[in-house]
C-alpha positions as CSV (number, residue, x, y, z in Angstrom):
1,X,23.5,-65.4,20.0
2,X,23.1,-61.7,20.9
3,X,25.0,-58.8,19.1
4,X,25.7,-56.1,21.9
5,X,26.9,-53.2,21.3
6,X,30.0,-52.4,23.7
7,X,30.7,-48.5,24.1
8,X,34.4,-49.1,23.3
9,X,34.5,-52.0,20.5
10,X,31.4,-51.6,18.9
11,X,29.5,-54.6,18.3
12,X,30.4,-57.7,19.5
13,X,29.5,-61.4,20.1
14,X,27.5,-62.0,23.5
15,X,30.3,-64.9,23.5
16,X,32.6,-61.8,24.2
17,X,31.0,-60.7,26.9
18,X,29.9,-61.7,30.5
19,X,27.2,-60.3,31.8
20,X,27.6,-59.3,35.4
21,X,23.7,-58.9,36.6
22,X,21.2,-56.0,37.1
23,X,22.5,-52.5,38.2
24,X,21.8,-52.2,41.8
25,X,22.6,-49.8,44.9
26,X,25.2,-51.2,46.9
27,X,24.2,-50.6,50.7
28,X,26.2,-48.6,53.0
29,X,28.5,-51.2,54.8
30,X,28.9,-49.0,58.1
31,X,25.4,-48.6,58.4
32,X,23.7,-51.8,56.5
33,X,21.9,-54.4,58.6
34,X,22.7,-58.2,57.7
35,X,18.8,-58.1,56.3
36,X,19.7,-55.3,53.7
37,X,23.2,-57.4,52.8
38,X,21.4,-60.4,52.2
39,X,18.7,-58.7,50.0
40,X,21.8,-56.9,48.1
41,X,23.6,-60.6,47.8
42,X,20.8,-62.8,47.2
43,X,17.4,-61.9,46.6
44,X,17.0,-60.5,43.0
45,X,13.5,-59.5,41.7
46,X,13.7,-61.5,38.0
47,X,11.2,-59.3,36.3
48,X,10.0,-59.8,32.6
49,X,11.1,-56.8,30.6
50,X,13.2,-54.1,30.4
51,X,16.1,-54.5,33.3
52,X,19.3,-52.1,33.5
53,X,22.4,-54.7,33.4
54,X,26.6,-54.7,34.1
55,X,28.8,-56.2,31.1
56,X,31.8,-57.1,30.8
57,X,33.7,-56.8,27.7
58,X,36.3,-59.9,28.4
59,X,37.5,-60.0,24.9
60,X,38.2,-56.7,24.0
61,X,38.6,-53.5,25.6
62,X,37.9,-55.4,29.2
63,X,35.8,-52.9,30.5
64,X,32.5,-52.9,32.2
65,X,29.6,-51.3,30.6
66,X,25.7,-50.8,31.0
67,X,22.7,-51.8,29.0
68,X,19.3,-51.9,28.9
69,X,17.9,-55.3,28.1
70,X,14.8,-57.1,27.3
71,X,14.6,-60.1,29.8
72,X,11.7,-61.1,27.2
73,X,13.2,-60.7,23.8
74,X,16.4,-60.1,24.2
75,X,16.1,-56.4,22.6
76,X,18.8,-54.1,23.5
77,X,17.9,-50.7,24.0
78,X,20.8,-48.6,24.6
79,X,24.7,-48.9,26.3
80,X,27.3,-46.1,28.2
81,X,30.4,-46.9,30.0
82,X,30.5,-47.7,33.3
């Protein structure tokens, strides 16, 4: 279990939340090639530590906010509304 703090109901249960994946630039779709879609989709880079991730608060305030997150420990290091 991991207590996350959402920016709107304080701390809840991780079985509150969904998390949605890491933060990422969404590519332009007039100018994208189907290479820089498919990296966007697909490809992620699973790195061990600190990763900036999308929640979402399903039962509470069903918003979507940011954290920083230990991919390692599990640490949270900070969270804003998104």
């Amino acid at each position: 279990m991991i207590v996350v703090n959402c920016p709107n109901c304080g701390p809840r249960n991780s079985s509150d939340l969904r998390p949605c994946g890491e933060v990422n630039t969404r590519p332009d779709p007039a100018t994208a090639s189907l290479s820089e879609w498919r990296t966007y989709l697909y490809l992620r880079e699973n790195p061990a530590g600190w990763v900036t991730e999308t929640w979402y608060c399903r039962s509470g305030c069903r918003r979507y906010f940011t954290i920083e997150r230990n991919t390692v420990t599990n640490e949270i290091r900070d969270s804003e509304a998104s």
